[in-house]
Phi, psi and omega in degrees: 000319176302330198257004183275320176292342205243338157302300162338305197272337198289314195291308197318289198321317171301337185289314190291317181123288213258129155223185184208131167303151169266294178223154199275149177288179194251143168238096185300340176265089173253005164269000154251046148220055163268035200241316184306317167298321205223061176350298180329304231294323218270130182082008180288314194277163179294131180084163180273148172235166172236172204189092171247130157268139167217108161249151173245153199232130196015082168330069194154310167307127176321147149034048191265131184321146167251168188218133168217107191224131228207123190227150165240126132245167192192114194267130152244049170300327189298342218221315192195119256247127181138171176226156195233162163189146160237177200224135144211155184229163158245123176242133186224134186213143174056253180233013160277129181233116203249128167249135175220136206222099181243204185195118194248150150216138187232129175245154178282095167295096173297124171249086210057230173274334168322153119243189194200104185253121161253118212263170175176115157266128190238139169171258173174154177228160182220162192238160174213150161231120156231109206278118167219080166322151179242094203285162172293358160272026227335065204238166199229116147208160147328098168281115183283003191283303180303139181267051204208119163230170204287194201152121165283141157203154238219133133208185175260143200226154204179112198245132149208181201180156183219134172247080187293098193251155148252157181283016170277350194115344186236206208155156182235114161243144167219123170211169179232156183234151174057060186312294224260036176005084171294147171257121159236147225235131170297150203265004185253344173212119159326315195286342202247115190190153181246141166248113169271128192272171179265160186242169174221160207219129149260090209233172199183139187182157197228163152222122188305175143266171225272136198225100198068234181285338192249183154252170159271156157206118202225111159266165154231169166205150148248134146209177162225152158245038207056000151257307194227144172249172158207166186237146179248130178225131189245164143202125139246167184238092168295099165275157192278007165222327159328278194174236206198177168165127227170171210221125168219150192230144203232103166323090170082001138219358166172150187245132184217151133303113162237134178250154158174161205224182190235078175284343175199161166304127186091344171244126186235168194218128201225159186219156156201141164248130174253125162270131182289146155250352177280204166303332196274355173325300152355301207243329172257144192253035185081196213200118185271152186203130157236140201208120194230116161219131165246141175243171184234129170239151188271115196313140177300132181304142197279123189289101183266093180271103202239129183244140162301131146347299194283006168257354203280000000 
């Protein structure tokens, strides 16, 4: 049945020519990729982090997305006013393959005790096709029948985003991704081409004050592309040395588990399962999600006391 569908989809795509992304991938940790949604973001919290992701997406399923994503940030108030970072991800669905490289900078408005990081992200995105039809005998070759053949293409890419944090505890984001939404084009056929839509992302999370041993911590995320939206909804119970745990729902495709644990200090390591709800339930056995971020803080600068003579 799977490989009838991905056949099915494979002939569309040829026909149709053109084709245009739907959604930026889905992350269940998307609250540790916000700098990938939201330029604002990066460098708002103290010290530098590294941040890797790997989801496998409806298990079980053929050539179902893979997501791989490696984010660097880092506030550099100490050195200059702002936070810097970069994000790229690799997406792979079928025989398609998507890379994206971006480069963030976000400087700090103060608002009171409040900030306000207005973020830009620069960089480029590439598209790859290579068509390996799935015949109904499920055998994998070239169909000589089909006229279509793959293409890499190349463009500029363009994030932008405002990250509102308060000393109350919570945060705001509002950004859009993929601002001048490039077409890249086969450079031997005109007909053949990716359209990256632009998406646009709201994210938004508290932290209780401390309740036992831990906090509550409740994110959110929206987006769109004006076509089709979802909503990301979180609650975890952060113990403060242990690790974490929570429940998160996904519109219309899946309710998950996230665990992590704090194995040494500054690093932590996270697993989640989505059990699919959608239609696709039937045929996928959910979706795996793993994630490693180590932070780094930087020592306090050493307190330099210079005394006059005439006072000694």
């Amino acid at each position: 049945m799977n490989k009838r569908i991905i056949l099915l989809s494979s002939l569309l795509l040829v026909f149709i020519g053109k084709i245009q992304s739907q959604q930026d991938p889905l992350l269940t940790h998307f609250i540790f990729n916000k700098m990938g949604y939201n330029p604002g973001s990066t460098g708002i919290e103290e010290g530098f982090s590294v941040t890797g992701i790997y989801r496998s997406q409806w298990d079980k399923v053929e050539r179902a997305p893979n997501t791989s994503v490696l984010n660097v940030e880092g506030n550099m108030n100490r050195y200059f006013p702002g936070g810097l970072g970069v994000n790229f991800y690799h997406d792979q669905i079928g025989f398609n393959k998507q890379n994206n490289f971006m480069l963030n900078y976000s400087y700090p408005l103060a608002l009171g005790r409040n900030i306000l990081g207005i973020g830009v992200g620069l960089g480029f995105e590439s598209f790859g096709m290579k068509p390996d039809f799935i015949t109904p005998d499920g055998k994998d070759k070239q169909d000589k029948y089909i006229p279509f053949e793959g293409f890499n293409s190349t463009g500029f890419d363009m994030n932008l985003g405002l990250y509102f944090k308060s000393e109350l505890g919570f945060y705001i984001g509002a950004s859009t991704t993929h601002l001048n939404s490039a077409t890249l084009t086969n450079k031997k056929s005109s007909l053949q081409s990716y359209t990256v839509a632009r998406h646009f992302y709201l994210m938004g999370g508290y932290k209780t004050k401390p309740i036992g041993p831990g906090v509550i911590d409740l994110q959110m995320m929206m987006r769109t592309d004006l076509k089709k939206y979802s909503l990301d909804a979180n609650a975890r119970y952060i113990f403060d040395e242990f690790g974490y745990a929570g429940l998160i729902y996904r519109t219309s495709d899946a309710v998950a588990i996230m665990l992590g644990v704090y194995p040494v200090k500054n690093l932590t390591i996270g697993y989640s399962y989505d059990l699919t709800v959608s239609k696709l339930s039937s045929v996928s056995r959910g979706s795996h999600e793993v994630s490693v971020i180590y932070s780094y803080y930087l020592p306090s600068p050493p307190v330099t006391v210079s005394r006059n003579p005439r006072w000694l």
